[in-house]
C-alpha positions in Angstrom: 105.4 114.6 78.0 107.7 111.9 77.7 107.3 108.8 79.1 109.6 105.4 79.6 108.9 102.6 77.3 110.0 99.1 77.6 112.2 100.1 74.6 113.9 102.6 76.6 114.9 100.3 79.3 115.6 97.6 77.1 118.1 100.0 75.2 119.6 101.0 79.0 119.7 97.3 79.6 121.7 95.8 76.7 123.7 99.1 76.7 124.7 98.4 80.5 125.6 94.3 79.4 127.8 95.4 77.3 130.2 96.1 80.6 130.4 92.9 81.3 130.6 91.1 77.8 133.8 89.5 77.3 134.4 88.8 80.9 131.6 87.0 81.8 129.3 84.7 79.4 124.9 86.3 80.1 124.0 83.2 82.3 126.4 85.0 84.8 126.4 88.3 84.3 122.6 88.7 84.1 122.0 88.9 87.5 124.2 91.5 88.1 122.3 93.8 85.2 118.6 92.8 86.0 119.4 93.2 90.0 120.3 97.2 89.3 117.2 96.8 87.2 115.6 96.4 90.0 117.2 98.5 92.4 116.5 101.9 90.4 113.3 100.7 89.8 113.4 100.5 93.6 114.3 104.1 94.4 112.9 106.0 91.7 109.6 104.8 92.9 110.3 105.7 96.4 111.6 108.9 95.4 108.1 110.3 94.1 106.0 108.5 96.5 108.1 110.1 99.1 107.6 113.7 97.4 104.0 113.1 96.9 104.2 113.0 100.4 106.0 115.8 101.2 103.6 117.8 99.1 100.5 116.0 100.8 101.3 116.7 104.6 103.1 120.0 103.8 106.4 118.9 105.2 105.3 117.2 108.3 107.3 114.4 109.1 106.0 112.4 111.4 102.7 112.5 109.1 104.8 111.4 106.3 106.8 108.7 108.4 103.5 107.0 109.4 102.4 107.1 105.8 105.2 106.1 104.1 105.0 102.8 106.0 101.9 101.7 105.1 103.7 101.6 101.2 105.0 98.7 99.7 108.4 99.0 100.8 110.4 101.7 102.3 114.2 102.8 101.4 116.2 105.7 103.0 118.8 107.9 102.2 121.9 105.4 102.2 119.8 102.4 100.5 119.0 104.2 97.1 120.2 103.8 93.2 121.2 107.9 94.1 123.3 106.6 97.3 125.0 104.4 94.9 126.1 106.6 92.2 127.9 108.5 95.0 130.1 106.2 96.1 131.1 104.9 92.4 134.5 106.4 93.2 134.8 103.9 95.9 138.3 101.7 96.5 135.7 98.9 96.6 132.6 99.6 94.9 131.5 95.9 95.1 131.5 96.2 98.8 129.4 99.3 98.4 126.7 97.5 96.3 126.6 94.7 98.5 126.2 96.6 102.0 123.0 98.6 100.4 121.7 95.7 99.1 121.9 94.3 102.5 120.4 97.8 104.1 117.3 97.2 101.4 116.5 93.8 102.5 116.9 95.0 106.6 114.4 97.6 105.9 111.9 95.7 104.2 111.8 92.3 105.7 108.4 91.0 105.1 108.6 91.7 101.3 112.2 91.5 100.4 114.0 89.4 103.2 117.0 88.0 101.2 115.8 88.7 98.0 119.7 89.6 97.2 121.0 86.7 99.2 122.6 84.7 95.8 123.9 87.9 93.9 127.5 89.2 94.7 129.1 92.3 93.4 132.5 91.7 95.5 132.6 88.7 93.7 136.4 88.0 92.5 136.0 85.4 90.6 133.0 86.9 88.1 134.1 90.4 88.5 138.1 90.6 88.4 140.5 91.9 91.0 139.5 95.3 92.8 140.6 97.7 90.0 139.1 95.7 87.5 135.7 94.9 89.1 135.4 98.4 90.3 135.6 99.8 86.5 132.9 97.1 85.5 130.5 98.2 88.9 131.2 102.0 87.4 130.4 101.6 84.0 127.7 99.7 85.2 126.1 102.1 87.5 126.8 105.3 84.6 124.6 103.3 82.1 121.4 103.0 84.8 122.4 106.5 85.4 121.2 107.4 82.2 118.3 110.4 82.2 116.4 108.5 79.7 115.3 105.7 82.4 113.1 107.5 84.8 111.4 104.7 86.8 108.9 106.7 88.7 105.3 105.2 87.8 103.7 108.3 86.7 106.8 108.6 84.1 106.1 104.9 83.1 103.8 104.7 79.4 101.8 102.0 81.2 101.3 100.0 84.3 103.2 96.9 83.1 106.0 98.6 81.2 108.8 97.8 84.1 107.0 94.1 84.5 107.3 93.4 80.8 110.6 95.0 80.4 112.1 92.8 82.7 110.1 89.2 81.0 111.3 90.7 77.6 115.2 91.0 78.9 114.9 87.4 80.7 113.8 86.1 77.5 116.5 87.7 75.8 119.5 86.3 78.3 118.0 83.4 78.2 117.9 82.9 73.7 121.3 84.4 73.9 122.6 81.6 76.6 121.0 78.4 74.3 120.3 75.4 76.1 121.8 76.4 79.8 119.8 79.6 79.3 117.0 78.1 78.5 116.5 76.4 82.1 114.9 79.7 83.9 112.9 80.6 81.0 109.7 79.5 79.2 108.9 80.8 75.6 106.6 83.6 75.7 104.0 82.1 73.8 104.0 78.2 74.8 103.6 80.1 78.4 100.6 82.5 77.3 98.9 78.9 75.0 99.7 77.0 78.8 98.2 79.9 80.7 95.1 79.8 78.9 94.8 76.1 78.8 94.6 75.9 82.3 92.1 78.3 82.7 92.3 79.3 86.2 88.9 81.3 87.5 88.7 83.5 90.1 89.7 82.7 93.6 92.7 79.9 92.4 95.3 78.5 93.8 97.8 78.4 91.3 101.0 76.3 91.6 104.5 75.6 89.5 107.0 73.2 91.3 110.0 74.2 88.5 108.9 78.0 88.5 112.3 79.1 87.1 111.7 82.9 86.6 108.2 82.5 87.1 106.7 83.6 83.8 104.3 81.2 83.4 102.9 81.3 86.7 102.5 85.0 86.3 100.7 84.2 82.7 98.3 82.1 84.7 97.5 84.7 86.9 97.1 87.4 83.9 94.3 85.0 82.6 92.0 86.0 85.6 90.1 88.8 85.0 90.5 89.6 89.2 93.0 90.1 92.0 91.9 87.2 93.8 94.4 84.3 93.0 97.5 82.9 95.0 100.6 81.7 93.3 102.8 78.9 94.6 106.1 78.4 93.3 109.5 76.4 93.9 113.1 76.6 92.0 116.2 74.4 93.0 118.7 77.1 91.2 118.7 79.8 93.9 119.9 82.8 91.2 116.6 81.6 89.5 114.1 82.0 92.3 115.6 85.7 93.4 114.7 86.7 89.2 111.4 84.8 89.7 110.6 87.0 93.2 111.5 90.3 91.8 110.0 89.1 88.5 106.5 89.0 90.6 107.6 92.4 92.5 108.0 94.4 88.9 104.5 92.8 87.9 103.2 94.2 91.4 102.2 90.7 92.2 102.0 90.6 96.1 102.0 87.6 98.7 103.1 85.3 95.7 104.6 82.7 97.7 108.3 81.4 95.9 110.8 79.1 97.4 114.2 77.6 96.7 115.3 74.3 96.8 114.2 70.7 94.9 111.2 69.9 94.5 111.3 66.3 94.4 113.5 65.6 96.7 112.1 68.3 99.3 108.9 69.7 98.4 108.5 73.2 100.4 104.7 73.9 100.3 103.4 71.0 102.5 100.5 71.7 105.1 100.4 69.3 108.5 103.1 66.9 107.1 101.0 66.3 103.2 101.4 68.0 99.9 99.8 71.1 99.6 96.7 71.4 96.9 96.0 73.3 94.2 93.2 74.1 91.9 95.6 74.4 89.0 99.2 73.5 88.5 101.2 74.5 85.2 104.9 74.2 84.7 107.8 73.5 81.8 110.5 70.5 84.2 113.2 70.3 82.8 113.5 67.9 79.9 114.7 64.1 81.1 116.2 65.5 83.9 119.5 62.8 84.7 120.0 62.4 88.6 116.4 63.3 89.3 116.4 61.7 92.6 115.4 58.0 92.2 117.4 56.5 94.9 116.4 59.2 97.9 112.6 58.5 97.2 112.0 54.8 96.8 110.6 55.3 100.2 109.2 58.8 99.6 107.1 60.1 102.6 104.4 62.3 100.5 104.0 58.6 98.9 103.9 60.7 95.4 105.0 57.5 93.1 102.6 54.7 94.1 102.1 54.5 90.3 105.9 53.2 90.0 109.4 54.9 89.9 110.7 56.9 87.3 114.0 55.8 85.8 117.1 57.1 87.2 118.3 59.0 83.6 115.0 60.8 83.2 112.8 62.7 85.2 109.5 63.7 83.8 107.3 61.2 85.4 108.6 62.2 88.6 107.5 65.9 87.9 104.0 64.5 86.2 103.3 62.4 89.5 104.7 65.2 91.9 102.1 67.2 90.0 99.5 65.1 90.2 99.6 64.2 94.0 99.3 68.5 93.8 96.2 68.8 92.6 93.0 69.3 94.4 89.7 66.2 94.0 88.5 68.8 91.1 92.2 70.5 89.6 93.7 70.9 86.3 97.5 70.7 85.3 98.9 71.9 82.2 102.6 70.9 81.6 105.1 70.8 78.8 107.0 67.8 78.1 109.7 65.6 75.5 107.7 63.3 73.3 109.4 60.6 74.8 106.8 60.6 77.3 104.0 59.3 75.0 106.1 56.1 73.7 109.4 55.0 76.3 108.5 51.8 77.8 109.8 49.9 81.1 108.7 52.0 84.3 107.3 54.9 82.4 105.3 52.7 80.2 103.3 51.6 83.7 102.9 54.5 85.2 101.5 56.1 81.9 99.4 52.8 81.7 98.2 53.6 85.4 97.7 57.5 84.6 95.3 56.5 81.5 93.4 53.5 84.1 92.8 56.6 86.5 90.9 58.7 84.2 93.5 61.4 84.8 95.1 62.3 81.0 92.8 64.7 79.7 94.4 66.1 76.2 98.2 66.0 74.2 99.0 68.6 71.8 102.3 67.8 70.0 104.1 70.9 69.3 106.6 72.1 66.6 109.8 71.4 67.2 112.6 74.5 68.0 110.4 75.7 70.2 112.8 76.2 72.8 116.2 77.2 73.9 119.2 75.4 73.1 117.0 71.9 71.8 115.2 71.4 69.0 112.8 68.3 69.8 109.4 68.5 69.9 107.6 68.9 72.4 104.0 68.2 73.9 101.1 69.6 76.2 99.2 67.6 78.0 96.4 68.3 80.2 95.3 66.2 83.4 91.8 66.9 84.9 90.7 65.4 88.3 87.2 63.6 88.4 86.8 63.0 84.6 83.5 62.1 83.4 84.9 61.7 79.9 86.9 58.6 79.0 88.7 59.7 75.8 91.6 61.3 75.3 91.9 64.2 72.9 94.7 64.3 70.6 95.8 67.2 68.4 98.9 67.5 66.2 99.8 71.5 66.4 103.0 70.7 64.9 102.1 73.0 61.9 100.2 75.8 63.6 102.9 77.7 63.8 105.5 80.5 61.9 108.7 81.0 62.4 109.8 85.1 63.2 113.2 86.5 63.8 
C-alpha cells in the first residue's frame, strides 16, 4: 500500500512555494505554506478518526459526538482543508481562509486558541489586490489538493513523518532566507549535539527563553526515553512562536507550554512574582543582540544581573544570566554562543569573572565556523552546572570534528 513520506510532502511543499516566489521573499511567505501544512494535516486526521467512528458505533451519533470529544481536537464540516477547496472560487478567498481559520481556533480552545492569530491571507500588502491574491490562495490550495499528500495517520510511513516534514521544510526556509532566516531556526545537528549535552532524564522540566521554532526544545525532549517531561518556551517574533506551537502539535507534543513576547524585558513563566525553575535550560539567543534591553532593566525586578549589566550593543550575557537565574539548586544549561563571549572585556569580562568565582561554567566546546545561517563566525557551547563539586573547566576545540555536505 502506499504510504506518505516526508519526501512526498516535502515535494507538495516546495511545489506549493513556488505560488508565491517572486512576490514575496520565504521569510514571508513561509507562513502562509507551512499554516495549510497544518491545516490539511488538521482535517485529514479528523476525517478518519471521525470514520473510524462511524464504523465503531454503527452510525450512532450521539455515541460518536461524545467520543469524538475526548480526541485531540475537533473540526466540522465548514472548518476543513475539504471546506476550503470549495470555496476557492470565492470573490475573496483570503477572507475564506481567514474565517475557517478563525472557526478552527473557536472549536478547539484549550489546544489551539490563537494559534492563527499572526498569519493573514487577506493580507494586501503580502498577497496583492483581490484578483491577484485570490489566484495565489488558488494555486495554493490546488497544490495541497494534490492526491499524493494523504495526511491520515494510518496513510503516514511512520509516526514522525508529518513532525519531521515540517523541521525539514523550516530548516529549508530558513538556509534559503540566510541570516534573517536563520533567527527561528537552529541547525539540525548543533540542536541534536545540544540536546544530548544537556541530558535531560525522566521527569524534567525543560526550558528555552529564545525557542524560535522550537526545535531544540523538541530535541531535548526526544533524548528522554519517556513521556514524562514538560517543555517551557518563549519567542519575542510572534510568526515564530505560532511555527514553534504547531511545530510541537505535528510532533504530537501535548501541554508544551509556548509564549510570545521578550524574554528579557518581560519574562512570561514566573511563579508568585520569581522566575520560574527548571532542571535544564537549552537555547541558541540570538548572536550580540543590539538594543537588548540595558536601560529598562538596571533596576530589573527578577534581580537577574546582580553579576553586572551587559553592554547596550550585545546581548549574550543578558541571555547567559537570564538563564542562569532559570535554573533549579541542581540544573544544567546548554547554550550556543559568539566566541566573543570567552575574551570581550569591560562589563562582560566581570560578569564572566563572577560566573567562573561561582563554580557555575562547566565545559566550552568551540565549534567550526559556517555553522549557521547567514554568519560564518564560530561559534561555542558551553555548559553551566549548578552545585559543582569540580573546579576545572573543560575545554575542547571541536573546530575540526566536522565535514562539510551539500
Amino acid at each position: 500500500m502506499y504510504k506518505t513520506t516526508k519526501e512526498t510532502i516535502n515535494n507538495v511543499v516546495w511545489k506549493a512555494c513556488d505560488s508565491f516566489r517572486g512576490t514575496l521573499d520565504s521569510t514571508q511567505y513561509k507562513d502562509y505554506v507551512l499554516t495549510m501544512l497544518f491545516v490539511k494535516y488538521l482535517s485529514d486526521f479528523y476525517r478518519e478518526k471521525s470514520e473510524q467512528l462511524q464504523d465503531k458505533y454503527k452510525g450512532n451519533q450521539n455515541r460518536i459526538a461524545k467520543a469524538i470529544k475526548l480526541e485531540k481536537f475537533i473540526l466540522d464540516e465548514e472548518s476543513t482543508f475539504e471546506y476550503l477547496v470549495s470555496k476557492k472560487e470565492a470573490s475573496n478567498l483570503g477572507e475564506e481562509i481567514n474565517k475557517v481559520l478563525l472557526k478552527i481556533e473557536e472549536i478547539n480552545p484549550e489546544k489551539l486558541e490563537r494559534i492563527f492569530r499572526t498569519i493573514d491571507f487577506n493580507n494586501e500588502t503580502n498577497l496583492g489586490k483581490t484578483k491577484e491574491r485570490n489566484a495565489i490562495l488558488r494555486h495554493l490550495l490546488e497544490d495541497f489538493n494534490d492526491t499524493k499528500l494523504d495526511l491520515r495517520p494510518s496513510m503516514l510511513a511512520g509516526n514522525d513523518v508529518i513532525g519531521d516534514a515540517y523541521e525539514y521544510l523550516i530548516a529549508h526556509f530558513a538556509s534559503d532566507a540566510g541570516k534573517k532566516g536563520g533567527e527561528f531556526f537552529t541547525p539540525s545537528q548543533v540542536s541534536t549535539l545540544l540536546a544530548k549535552l544537556a541530558g535531560a532524564k525522566k521527569g524534567a522540566r525543560i526550558y528555552d527563553p529564545a525557542c524560535g521554532s522550537s526545535s531544540l526544545l523538541i530535541k531535548a525532549a526526544k533524548e528522554i526515553n519517556s513521556d514524562n517531561f514538560a517543555l517551557f518556551g518563549q519567542e519575542k517574533n510572534g510568526q515564530t512562536q505560532t511555527l514553534s506551537r504547531m511545530n510541537m502539535f505535528l510532533h504530537e507534543i501535548g501541554g508544551a507550554d509556548i509564549r510570545w513576547g521578550d524574554t528579557l524585558r518581560n519574562p512570561l513563566h514566573i511563579v508568585d512574582g520569581h522566575l520560574m525553575k527548571f532542571d535544564i535550560v537549552v537555547a541558541n539567543p540570538p548572536f550580540s543582540l543590539d538594543k537588548w534591553g540595558r536601560d529598562d532593566l538596571e533596576n530589573d525586578i527578577y534581580q537577574r544581573f546582580s553579576y553586572g549589566l551587559p553592554p547596550k550593543s550585545k546581548g549574550d550575557y543578558a541571555f547567559v544570566l537570564h538563564m542562569l537565574a532559570s535554573l533549579n539548586v541542581q540544573g544544567t544549561m546548554a547554550v550556543v554562543l559568539p566566541h566573543g563571549v570567552l575574551f570581550r572585556g569591560a562589563s562582560e569580562g566581570k560578569i564572566r569573572q563572577q560566573i567562573l568565582d561561582n563554580n557555575l561554567l562547566d565545559t566550552v566546546i568551540g565549534l567550526p565556523s559556517n555553522l549557521f545561517f547567514g554568519t560564518s563566525i564560530p561559534v561555542a557551547i558551553l555548559i553551566f552546572k549548578k552545585n559543582r563539586k569540580n573546579k576545572q573547566v573543560l575545554f575542547i576545540d571541536a573546530s575540526a570534528e566536522s565535514r562539510k555536505r551539500r
